[in-house]
Structures are given as C-alpha cells and as structure tokens.
N, C-alpha and C positions, 0 to 999 in steps of 0.2 A: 433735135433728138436723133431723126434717123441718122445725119450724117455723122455725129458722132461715132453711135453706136456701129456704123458701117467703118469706121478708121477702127474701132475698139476692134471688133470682128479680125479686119485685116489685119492689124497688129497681133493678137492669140495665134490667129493661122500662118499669118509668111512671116514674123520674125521670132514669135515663142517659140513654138513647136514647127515651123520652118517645113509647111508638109509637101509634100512630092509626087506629082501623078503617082496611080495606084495605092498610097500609102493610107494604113485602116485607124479609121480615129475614132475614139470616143468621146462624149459629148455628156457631162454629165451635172446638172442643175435641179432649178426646182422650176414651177409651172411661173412662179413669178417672173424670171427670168427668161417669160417667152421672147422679148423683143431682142435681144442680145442673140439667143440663140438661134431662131431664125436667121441672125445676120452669119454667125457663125457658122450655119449648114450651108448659107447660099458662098461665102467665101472659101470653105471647103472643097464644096463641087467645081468652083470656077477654079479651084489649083489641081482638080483630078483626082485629086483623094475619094475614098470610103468614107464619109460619117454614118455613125452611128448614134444615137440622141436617146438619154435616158433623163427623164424628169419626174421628181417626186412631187407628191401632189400634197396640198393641207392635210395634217395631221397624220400622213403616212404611214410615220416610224409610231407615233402612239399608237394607231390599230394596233398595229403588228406584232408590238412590245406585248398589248391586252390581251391579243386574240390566241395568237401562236402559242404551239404545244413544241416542245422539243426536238424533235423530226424536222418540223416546220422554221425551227430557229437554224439546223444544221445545213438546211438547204441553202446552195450558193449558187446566184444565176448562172447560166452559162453563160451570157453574155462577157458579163464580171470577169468571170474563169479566162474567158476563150484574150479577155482585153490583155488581163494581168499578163498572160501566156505569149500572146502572137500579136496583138496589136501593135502599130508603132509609133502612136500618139494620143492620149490623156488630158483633156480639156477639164479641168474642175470649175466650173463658175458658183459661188459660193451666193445663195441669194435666198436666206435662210424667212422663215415664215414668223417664228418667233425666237427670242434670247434664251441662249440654253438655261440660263435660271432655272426659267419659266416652265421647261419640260418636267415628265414623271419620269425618276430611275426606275429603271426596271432592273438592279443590278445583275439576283440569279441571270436572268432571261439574256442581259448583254453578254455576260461572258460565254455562254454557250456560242451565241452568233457570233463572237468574237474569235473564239477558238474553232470554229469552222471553217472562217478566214483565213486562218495564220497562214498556210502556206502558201496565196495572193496577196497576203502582207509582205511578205518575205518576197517574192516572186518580183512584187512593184519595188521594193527596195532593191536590191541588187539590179534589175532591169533597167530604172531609173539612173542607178548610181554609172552604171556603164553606157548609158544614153542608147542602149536596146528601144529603151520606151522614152520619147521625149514625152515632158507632159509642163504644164505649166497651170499653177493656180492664180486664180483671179474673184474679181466681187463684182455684182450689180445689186445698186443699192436696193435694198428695201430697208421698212419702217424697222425691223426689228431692231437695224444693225446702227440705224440714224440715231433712236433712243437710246441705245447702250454708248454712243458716241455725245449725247444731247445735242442732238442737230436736227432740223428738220430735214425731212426728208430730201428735197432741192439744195439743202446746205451740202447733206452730205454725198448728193451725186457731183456736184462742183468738186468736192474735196478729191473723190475718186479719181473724175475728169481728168483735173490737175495734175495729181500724183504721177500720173500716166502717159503727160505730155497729150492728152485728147485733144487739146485746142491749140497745138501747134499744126503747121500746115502740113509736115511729117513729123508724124509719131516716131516711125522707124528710124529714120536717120536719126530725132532725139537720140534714139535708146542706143545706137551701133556709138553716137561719140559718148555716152555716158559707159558702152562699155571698153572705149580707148584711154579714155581717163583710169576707169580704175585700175585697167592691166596694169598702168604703172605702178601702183602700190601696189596689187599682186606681185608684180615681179621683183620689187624690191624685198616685201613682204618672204617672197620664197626663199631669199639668199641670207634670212638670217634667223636664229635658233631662239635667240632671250626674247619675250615680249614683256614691258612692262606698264599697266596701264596706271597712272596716278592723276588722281582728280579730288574734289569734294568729298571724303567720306570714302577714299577709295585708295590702295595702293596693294595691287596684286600682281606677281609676278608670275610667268609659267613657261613651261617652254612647247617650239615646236618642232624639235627637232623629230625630222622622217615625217611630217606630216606635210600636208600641202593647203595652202591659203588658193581659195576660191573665187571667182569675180563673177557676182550675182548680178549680172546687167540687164534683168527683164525676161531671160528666157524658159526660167523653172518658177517665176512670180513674176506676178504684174500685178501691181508698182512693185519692182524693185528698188536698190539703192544699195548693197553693202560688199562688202571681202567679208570673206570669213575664214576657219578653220578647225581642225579638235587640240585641245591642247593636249599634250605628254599626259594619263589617266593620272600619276602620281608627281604631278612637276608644280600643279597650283596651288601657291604659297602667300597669305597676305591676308587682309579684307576691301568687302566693295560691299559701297552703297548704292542701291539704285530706286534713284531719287523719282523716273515715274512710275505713276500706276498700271500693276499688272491685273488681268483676266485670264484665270486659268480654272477650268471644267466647270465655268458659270460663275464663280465666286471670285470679288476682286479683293485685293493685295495691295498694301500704301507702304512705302519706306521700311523697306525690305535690305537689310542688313545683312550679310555673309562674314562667316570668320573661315580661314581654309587653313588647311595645314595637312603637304603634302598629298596635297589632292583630293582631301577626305573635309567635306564642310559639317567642323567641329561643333560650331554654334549658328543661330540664328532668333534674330527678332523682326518685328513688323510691325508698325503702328499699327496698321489694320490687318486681321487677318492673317494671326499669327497661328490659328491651329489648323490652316489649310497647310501650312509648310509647313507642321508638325505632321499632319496624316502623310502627305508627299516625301517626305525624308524619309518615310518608316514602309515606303511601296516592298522596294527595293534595294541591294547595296549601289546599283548602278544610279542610283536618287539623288545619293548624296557625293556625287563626283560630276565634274562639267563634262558634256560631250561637242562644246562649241564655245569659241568665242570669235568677235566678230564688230565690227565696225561701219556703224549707219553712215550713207553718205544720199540720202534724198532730201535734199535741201527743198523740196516741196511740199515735205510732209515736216512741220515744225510740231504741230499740237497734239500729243497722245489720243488715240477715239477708242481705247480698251478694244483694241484686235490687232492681234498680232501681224498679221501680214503688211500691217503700215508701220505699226508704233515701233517696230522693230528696224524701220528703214530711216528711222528720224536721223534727219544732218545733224550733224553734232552729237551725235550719241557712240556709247559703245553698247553692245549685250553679252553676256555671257548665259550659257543655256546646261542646266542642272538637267542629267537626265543621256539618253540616247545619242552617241554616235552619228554622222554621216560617214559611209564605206569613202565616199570619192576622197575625203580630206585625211586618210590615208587612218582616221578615229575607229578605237577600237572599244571604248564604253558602251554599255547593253543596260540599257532600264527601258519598262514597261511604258514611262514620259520622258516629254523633252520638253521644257516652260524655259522659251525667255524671259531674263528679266534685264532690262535697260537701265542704264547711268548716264547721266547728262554731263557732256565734256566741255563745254560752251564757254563757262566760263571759268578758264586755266586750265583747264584739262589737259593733260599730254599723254601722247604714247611713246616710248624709247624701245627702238628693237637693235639690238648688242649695245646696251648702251647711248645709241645717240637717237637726238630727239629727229621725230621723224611725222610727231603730229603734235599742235597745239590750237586750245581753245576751239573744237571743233574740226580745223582743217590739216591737210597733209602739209605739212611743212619741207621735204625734200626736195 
C-alpha cells in the first residue's frame, strides 16, 4: 500500500500539476484520505513547493448546512480566497464519507454559500483555463464510492490503481506516451471542422469550427483517457443514444435518448430516470445545448462504476456533456450544469471528421 500510494503521490505532484520550488499548493480531501495525503505533503516538500492541506472531517458539511445562519453561509475562507486568487496548484482528492444520495438538501442554505463563491468559482475557472492555477482531480477509494460502483472496497482500490498505471514501474512515463498517442488525434482532430459520431442508437453531427480539441492525458485528472472539445452552440444536429448508466446530483439515469436540432435538444427519454432530465432541461437555456463533446480512450477503464471521472474515460466510448462550456476549447455555452453522458462505440461505432472515417469500433483508425 505505501509504495503504491508513494508513486500515486509522485505522479499528482511532478507530472499533474508538475510543482516547482517555491510554488503554493493546495491540498484539499477528507480525513479518510489521510494516507494519500500525507504522501502528497511529503512529495510536495521534497519538490520545494508550499503545501497547504485542508480536510473535512465526518459529517462536516451536514453540521454546517444545520447550524449556520446566513452571515455564516456568506463567509469564505481565506485560505479558499487567497488559493482561487494567487495560488499556483489545486490538489482535489475526492475520498467522500458517504453517496450524495444519502446527504440532506439543504437547498435555501446552498445557494447562499454558493453565491458567496461565485466569484472563486469564476476566479478557478478562468485561472485553470489559462493554466494560472494547475490543479488536477483524482480519488482514493472509500466505502461510499466502492458501493455506488458495487465493488468491495479492495475491488475498487484495484480498479483505481489500474486506471492510473499505479502498478506499472513508471506511472509517469505511462501517462507522457498515453499523452503522445493522443496529440495525434488532437492534431488531426484540430484541422478539421465536420465531426460526425454514428453508432447504435446514435448519429449526430456538429461542428467545430474555431474551437480547439483538447488532449486530456492525466494532468487536469487522474485517471484520465480522452480528447475532447465544445462543439459550434447551434451546429448539433441528429440523435444519440447513450447506452451507459449515468449519476448526476445523486440520482441515476439508464438509456438516455437525445433528439437535437440545431443545437437546441428538442426531446428526450430515459428508461430510467426520466424526470431528472426533465427538472435539468428546465435549470437553464444553457441545459438544453451541449458544451462538450469528447472521446474515451482509457482502455483500462472497460466497466461503468456511476462516477464520472472514470465512466467518462471508458476506451471505446464517446460523451457528449449537456450543460457548461470549457473557456480553453475556445466553448462559449453558460449553464448552471455540465452532466456527461456516454455512448458505447465498441461495436461499429465510427467517427468521420470532413467526411472521412477516422475511428471505428472503438479505435482511431487514421
């Protein structure tokens, strides 16, 4: 376990966020995730960096949601302030206590401390987008996240492991040829406007022209695996089915059907779970228009675990993501969410970008 967790460690710090004497990092977990982040702080220090180490402790955010009066919802740490502002690196380890199910809304009470944020939301977004703030998100397992995935807990630290290259003998080199491989479909990617995805249940076309296709190779996530990009806000035309299951603000989602037309998705059903994407369509106008679409290439991650940060990296998959913008892929859509939702290319699947096939059944074919 420790040497693991010692490669994990070194990989977040010298090839995610890549820190540099003096440079000020944030560290930000839950108390579960002491053994990671110990590793984290002492990998920090031996690169010369600042850490700084914030961990929420059981039932945190339920006091706080009960206790707090208004004042006390509008108050933003300065730590928080001082990270979003002048910091120059973002550790999120995601190592949650229990399934957001399972929590109480508190809705009044969130939007207050939500909009007391906005302008450190805003701050992290643009910071991020211009690589001001390197930051990278990642997981150390706990029970909550093994149950929402049905896995025992050792199943699902294996899964992570994997995902991640942890039990190769360099991580890092993994992740620098996983991110030589995909420049190349980047770069292809960047020199041409039509994309058109067709598969099972699926055939949407859109464009990208003025936008730029992205190469997600581990340094803004870990595990990563995909390219991505925003398509044209009014260019997506077609339907898609996406054939895995999704998890979005606690409630899951089965066989999730899009109809689009001109950017705007006209209709929608769901085997399961169809009046969560009835309240989501109805957030915002920004709801019902995609600010992503993107293509899984982590052939390590095969089996959906209902969280995003993997199920989205699945090989053989594509996602499109209903909802919010990235500034860097040049997307200019604005909604309050941004929910992937995945389609399986696996078998017959193709992509054609101006026309020629340039993925099939899963793989890049150029």
């Amino acid at each position: 376990m420790a040497s693991i967790l010692n490669k994990y460690a070194n990989l977040l710090v010298n090839y995610c966020v890549s820190l540099k004497p003096g440079e000020k990092l944030l560290v930000q977990s839950s108390t579960l995730a002491e053994p990671l982040v110990r590793e984290v702080y002492r990998a920090a220090l031996q690169a010369g960096a600042l850490p700084h180490i914030v961990m929420d402790f059981r039932d945190q955010r339920n006091i706080k949601m009960a206790e707090s009066n208004a004042e006390q919802l509008q108050y933003v740490s300065p730590l928080y302030a001082m990270a979003m502002e002048q910091f120059d690196a973002y550790i999120y380890i995601r190592a949650p206590f229990y399934n957001r199910s399972t929590q109480k809304a508190y809705p009044d009470k969130a939007k207050i401390e939500t909009a007391a944020k906005k302008k450190y939301r805003n701050l992290y977004t643009q910071r991020t987008a211009s690589l001001q703030l390197k930051r990278t998100l990642c997981e150390y397992p706990t029970v909550a996240h093994a149950q929402n995935a049905g896995l025992s807990l050792e199943q699902y630290a294996d899964f992570i492991y994997n995902a991640c290259h942890l039990y190769d003998d360099n991580p890092q080199a993994c992740w620098e040829e996983v991110s030589i491989n995909q420049q190349a479909a980047v770069d292809l990617l960047n020199t041409k406007t039509k994309i058109r995805y067709q598969g099972e249940g699926i055939d949407i076309r859109f464009s990208t022209e003025g936008r730029t296709w992205i190469n997600s190779d581990g340094k803004t996530n870990m595990p990563s695996g995909e390219v991505y990009t925003a398509p044209v806000d009014d260019s997506v035309n077609g339907t898609i089915h996406f054939a895995y299951p999704s998890m979005f603000m606690g409630e899951e989602v089965e066989g999730i059907t899009l109809w689009v037309k001109d950017g705007w998705v006209e209709k929608w059903e769901a085997k399961k779970g169809k009046k969560l994407l009835d309240r989501i369509f109805n957030i915002d106008k920004g709801a019902r228009r995609f600010g992503e679409a993107a293509i899984g290439t982590n052939m390590r991650i095969q089996t959906p675990v209902k969280n995003i940060l993997f199920d989205e990296k699945i090989g053989g998959t594509v996602h499109m993501a209903i909802g919010q913008a990235y500034l860097q892929n040049g997307g200019t859509n604005q909604s309050a969410i941004h929910w992937d939702m995945i389609a399986d290319m696996k078998n017959g699947g193709k992509i054609y970008a101006d026309d020629s096939l340039i993925y099939d059944s899963g793989q890049f074919v150029f």
